[in-house]
N, C-alpha and C positions, 0 to 999 in steps of 0.2 A: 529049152530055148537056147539057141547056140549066144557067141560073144556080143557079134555086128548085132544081133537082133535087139540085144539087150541095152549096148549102145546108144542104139538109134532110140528104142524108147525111153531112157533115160535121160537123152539131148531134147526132146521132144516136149518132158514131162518138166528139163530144168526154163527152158525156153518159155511155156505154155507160163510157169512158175513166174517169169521176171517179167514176161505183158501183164501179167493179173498183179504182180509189186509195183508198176511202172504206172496202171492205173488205177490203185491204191491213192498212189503218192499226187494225184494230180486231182483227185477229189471222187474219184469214181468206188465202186463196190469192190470190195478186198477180193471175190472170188470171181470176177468176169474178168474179160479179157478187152484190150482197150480197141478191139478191131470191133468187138460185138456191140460194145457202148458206143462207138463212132457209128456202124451202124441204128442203131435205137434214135442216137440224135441227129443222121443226116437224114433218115428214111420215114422211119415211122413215127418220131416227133409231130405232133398235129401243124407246129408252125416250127420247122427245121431254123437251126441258127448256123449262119455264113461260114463258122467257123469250123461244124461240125462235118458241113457239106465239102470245103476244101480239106480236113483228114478223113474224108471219106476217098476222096480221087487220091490224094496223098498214100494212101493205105494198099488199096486197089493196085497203085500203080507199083509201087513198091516190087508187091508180091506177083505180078504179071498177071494176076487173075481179075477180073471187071467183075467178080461176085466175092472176092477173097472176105470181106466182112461182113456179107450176107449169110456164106457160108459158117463164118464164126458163131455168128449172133445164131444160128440152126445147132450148131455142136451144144451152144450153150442151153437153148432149152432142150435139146434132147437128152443133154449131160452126156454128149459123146467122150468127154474129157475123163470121166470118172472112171474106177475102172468096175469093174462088171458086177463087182458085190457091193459096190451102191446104185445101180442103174435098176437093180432086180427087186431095188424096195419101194 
């Protein structure tokens, strides 16, 4: 694996790291990430709360993607996040 490549997943795996510290610290699960939790409670909450739905557009818009924590909230149950020798168990 060359330098950049190693880089880039290292920036990827510290970043992925401080959303899952960031929504730790604000009451959420030590190992999601707080795009996939905002997802959980703007979308598929049986009765969504106001607040989760405005850092749901907050989130989205951010990242220029209108599925950006759709797509989270899917990494996370697939455990795209993990790397390969725990996805195989």
């Amino acid at each position: 694996m060359d330098i950049k490549r190693k880089l880039t997943r290292y920036g990827y795996h510290v970043l992925i790291a401080i959303d899952q510290l960031f929504n730790a610290l604000i009451g959420g699960a030590a190992d999601e990430t707080l795009s996939s939790r905002t997802y959980r409670g703007a979308v598929l909450a049986k009765y969504p709360r106001k607040r989760w739905r405005i850092w749901y557009r907050v989130i989205n818009a951010l990242f220029f993607d209108a599925n950006h924590c759709k797509t989270a909230y899917e990494s996370e149950v697939k455990r795209r996040q993990y790397p390969a020798e725990f996805r195989e168990l």
